[in-house]
C-alpha atoms as one frame of an Amber mdcrd trajectory, in Angstrom:
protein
   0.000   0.000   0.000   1.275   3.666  -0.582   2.123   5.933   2.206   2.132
   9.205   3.025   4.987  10.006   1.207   3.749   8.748  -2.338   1.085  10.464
  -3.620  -1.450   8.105  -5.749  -3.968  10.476  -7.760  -7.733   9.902  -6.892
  -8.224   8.530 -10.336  -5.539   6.022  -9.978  -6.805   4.700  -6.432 -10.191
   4.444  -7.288  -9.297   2.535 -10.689  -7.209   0.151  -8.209  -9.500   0.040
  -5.872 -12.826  -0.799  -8.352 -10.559  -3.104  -9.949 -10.267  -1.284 -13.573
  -7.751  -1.580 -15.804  -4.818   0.631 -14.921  -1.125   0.862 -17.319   1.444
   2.378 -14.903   3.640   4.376 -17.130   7.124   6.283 -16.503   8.437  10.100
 -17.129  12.069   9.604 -17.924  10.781   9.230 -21.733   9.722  12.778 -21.827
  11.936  14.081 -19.335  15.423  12.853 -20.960  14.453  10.571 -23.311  13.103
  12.902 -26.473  13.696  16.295 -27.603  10.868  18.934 -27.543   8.082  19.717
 -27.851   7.983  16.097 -29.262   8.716  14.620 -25.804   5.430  16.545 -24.371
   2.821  14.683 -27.544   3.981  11.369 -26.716   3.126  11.946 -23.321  -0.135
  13.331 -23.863  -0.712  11.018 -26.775   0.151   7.714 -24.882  -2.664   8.598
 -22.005  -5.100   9.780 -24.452  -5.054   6.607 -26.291  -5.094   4.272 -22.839
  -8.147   6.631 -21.620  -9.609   5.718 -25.423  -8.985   1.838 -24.683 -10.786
   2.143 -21.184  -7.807   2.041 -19.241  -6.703   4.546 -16.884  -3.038   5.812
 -17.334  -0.777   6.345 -14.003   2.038   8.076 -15.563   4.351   8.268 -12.592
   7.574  10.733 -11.821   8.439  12.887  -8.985   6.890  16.664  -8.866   8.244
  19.600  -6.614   9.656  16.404  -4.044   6.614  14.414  -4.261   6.848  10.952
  -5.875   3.563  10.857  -7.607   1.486   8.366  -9.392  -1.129   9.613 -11.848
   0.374  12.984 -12.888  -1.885  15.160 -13.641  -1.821  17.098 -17.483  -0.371
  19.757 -16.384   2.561  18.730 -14.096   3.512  16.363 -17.106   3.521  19.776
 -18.758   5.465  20.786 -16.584   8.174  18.432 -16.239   8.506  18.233 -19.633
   9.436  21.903 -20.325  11.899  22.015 -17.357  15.302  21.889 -17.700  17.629
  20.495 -15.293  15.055  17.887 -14.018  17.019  14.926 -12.397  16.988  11.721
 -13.689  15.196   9.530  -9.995  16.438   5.392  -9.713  14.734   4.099  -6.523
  17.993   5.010  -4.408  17.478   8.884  -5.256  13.404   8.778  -4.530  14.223
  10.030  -0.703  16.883  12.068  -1.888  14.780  13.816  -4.426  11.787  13.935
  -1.817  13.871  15.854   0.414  15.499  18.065  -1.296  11.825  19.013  -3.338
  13.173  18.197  -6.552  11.596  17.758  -9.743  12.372  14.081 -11.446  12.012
  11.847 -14.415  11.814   7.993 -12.978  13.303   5.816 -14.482  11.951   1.669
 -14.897  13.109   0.715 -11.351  12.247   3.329  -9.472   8.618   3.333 -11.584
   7.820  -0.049 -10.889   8.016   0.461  -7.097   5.957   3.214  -7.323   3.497
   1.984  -9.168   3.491  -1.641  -6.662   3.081   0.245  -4.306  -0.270   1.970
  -5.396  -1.645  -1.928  -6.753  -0.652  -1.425 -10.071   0.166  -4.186 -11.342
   1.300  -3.888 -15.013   3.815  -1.055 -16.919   4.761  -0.695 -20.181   8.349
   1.099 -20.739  10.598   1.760 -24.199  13.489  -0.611 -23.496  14.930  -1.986
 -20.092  18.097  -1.271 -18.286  20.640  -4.437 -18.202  24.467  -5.266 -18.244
  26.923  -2.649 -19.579  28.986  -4.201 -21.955  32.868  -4.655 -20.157  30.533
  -5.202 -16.742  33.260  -7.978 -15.586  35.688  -5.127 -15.117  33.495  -2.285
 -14.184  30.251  -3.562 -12.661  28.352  -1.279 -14.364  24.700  -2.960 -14.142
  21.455  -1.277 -13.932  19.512  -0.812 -10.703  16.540  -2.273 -12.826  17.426
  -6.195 -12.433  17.960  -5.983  -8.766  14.533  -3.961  -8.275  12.864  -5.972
 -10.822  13.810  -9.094  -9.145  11.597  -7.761  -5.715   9.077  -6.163  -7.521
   6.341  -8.077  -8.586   4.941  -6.386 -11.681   4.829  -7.161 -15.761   6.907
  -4.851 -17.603   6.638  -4.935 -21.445   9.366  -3.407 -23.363  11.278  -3.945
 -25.935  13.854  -5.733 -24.482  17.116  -3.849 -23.794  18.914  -1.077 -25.786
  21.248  -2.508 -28.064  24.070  -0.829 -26.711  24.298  -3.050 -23.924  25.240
  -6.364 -23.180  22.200  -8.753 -23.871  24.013 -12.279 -23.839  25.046 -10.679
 -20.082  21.097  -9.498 -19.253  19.574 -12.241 -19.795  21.706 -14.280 -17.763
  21.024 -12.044 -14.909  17.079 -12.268 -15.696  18.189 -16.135 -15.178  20.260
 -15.655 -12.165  17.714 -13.004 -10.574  14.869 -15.837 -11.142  12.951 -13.164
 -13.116  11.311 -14.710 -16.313  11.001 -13.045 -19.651   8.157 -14.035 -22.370
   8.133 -12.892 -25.772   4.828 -11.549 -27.242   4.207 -13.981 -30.010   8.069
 -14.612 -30.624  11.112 -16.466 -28.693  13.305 -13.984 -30.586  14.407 -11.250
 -27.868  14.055  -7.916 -29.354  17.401  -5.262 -29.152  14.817  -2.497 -28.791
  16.044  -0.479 -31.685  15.646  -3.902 -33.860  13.105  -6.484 -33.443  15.379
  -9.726 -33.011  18.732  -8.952 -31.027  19.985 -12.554 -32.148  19.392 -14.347
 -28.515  16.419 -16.358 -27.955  14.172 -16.670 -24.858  12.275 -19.899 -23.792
   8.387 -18.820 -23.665   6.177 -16.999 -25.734   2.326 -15.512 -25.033   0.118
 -14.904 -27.603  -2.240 -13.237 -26.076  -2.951 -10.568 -23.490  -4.969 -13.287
 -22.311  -2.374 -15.179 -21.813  -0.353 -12.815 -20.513  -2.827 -12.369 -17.761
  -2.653 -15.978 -16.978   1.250 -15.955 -16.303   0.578 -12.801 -13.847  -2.264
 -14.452 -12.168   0.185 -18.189 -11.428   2.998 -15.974 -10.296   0.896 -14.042
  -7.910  -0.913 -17.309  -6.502   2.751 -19.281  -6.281   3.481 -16.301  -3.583
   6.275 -15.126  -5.804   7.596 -11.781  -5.844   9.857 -10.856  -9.090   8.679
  -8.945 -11.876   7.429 -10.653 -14.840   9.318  -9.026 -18.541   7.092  -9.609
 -21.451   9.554  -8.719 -25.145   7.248  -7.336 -27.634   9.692  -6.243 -30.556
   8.867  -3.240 -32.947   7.616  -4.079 -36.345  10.112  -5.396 -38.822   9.501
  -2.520 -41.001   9.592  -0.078 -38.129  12.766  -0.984 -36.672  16.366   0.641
 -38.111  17.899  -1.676 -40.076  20.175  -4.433 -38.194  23.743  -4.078 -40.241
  23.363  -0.384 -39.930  23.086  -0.231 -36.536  25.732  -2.666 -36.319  27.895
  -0.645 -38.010  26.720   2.571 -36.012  27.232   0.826 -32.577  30.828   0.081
 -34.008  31.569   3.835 -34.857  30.179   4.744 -31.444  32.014   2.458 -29.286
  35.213   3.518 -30.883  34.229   7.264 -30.803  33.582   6.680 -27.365  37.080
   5.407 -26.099  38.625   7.955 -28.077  36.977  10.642 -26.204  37.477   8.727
 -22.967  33.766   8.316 -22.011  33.296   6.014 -19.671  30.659   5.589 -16.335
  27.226   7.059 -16.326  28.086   8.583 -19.208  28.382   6.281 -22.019  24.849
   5.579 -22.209  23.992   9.287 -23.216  26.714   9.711 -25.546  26.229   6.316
 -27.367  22.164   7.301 -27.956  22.936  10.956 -28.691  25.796   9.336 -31.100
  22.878   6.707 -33.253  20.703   9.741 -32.951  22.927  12.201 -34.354  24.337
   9.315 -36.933  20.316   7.857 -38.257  19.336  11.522 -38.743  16.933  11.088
 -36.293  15.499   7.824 -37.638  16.355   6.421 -34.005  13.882   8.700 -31.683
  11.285   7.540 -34.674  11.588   4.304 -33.563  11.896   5.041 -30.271   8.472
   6.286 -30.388   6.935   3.742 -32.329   8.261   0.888 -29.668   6.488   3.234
 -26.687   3.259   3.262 -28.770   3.510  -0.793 -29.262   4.070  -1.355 -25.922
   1.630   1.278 -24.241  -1.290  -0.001 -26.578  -0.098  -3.874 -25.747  -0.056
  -3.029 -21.477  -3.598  -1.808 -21.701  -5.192  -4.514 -23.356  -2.795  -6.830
 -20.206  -4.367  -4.220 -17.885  -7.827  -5.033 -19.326  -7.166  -8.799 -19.496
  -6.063  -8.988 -15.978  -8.894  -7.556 -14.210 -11.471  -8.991 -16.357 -10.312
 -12.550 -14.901
């Protein structure tokens, strides 16, 4: 349950609490992840078209200190046209909180936001994993370790492409935290629809999907579920050029000595900047898939 110090909007807990369908979704996408005023539409656009499907959206971040769930219109608004806005894993929610600051949340510290309000599914763009060179540096997202206490679905599209995948998804293994594909056992690279690794299960339905969330929750278990649903084939850039891209950047990269928190910006500013923009394009069309897919999981689940 929430407490004081997360605030859940009054939509949101009543949805929860009538059981509706809710689709928890997060604000680092239009707080870092795309330029303006584009960032600010797919916001707008992505709760519009839940609210058309009958499902409420809980679009979660923290405002003015306050983690919230179910931002209103106009603090996304808000956040989206401020600059400066710190980018919140769970270990910076209290520090964020009590210094009053304004923050985009990013998958882990979203999904225990949103399990802690009762929401129970979340749809993302791509998950955090293993940094490639991770045996010398450690660098590892926060995600697996939350995701492996939280127990939520998450649909992405599997992990940026930039990262090591062989790595993640031996960690999803290790962590005990399964991943389906939607209607494929090819794991999607996020940018491309089939990263070249394979996972075990498939759904095909949100149906299904609904089923897997329901066992988990009645086995007493308590990792988050990741459900792969890969952009289109003809959405996605195309696999040798981003190949070759990654290639430049990595070597661009060590020439400039970036290394740390950093190398994730600069390598997605660097396909960016090297597709012409072509990358934030399908960017947006993987947040559309998987926004549209969680709300008909939302619907399926509470309709059991």
């Amino acid at each position: 349950m929430p407490t004081p110090a997360i605030h859940v909007s009054d939509e949101v807990s009543s949805a929860v609490r009538e059981g509706r369908p809710v689709l928890a979704l997060e604000s680092t996408i239009f707080t870092h992840g795309l330029p303006r005023p584009r960032n600010l539409d797919v916001a707008l656009e992505a709760e519009a078209g839940l609210r058309e499907q009958g499902v409420v959206p809980a679009t979660i971040g923290v405002y003015q200190g306050v983690p919230t769930v179910g931002l209103s219109t106009e603090q996304i608004t808000d956040l989206a046209g401020t600059d400066g806005i710190a980018k919140v894993s769970l270990r910076d929610l209290p520090v964020a909180s009590a210094l009053g600051l304004h923050g985009g949340t990013t998958v882990a510290a979203t999904a225990f936001l949103a399990h802690r309000a009762g929401v129970r599914v979340f749809s993302t763009g791509g998950l955090g994993g293993v940094h490639r060179g991770a045996a010398e540096s450690f660098d590892e997202s926060a995600d697996l370790t939350v995701l492996a206490r939280t127990p939520i679905l998450v649909i992405s599209a599997g992990v940026k492409s930039i990262l090591d995948v062989a790595a993640t998804l031996e960690r999803f293994e290790t962590l005990n935290i399964p991943v389906l594909g939607y209607r494929t056992t090819a794991y999607p690279g996020f940018y491309v629809s089939d990263s070249g690794f394979e996972v075990n299960f498939a759904v095909d339905s949100p149906e299904q999907t609904a089923d897997v969330i329901s066992a988990r929750d009645e086995l007493g278990l308590e990792q988050a579920i990741l459900l792969a649903n890969p952009v289109a084939a003809d959405k996605q850039l195309p696999p040798e050029e981003l190949d070759a891209i990654l290639q430049r950047a990595w070597t661009e990269a060590d020439a400039q000595g970036v290394h740390g928190n950093a190398i994730t910006p600069f390598l997605l500013d660097f396909i960016q900047r090297d597709t012409g923009g072509r990358s934030l394009d399908v960017n947006v069309e993987v947040y559309r898939g998987n926004v549209a897919l969680g709300g008909q999981v939302a619907a399926a689940l509470v309709a059991r």
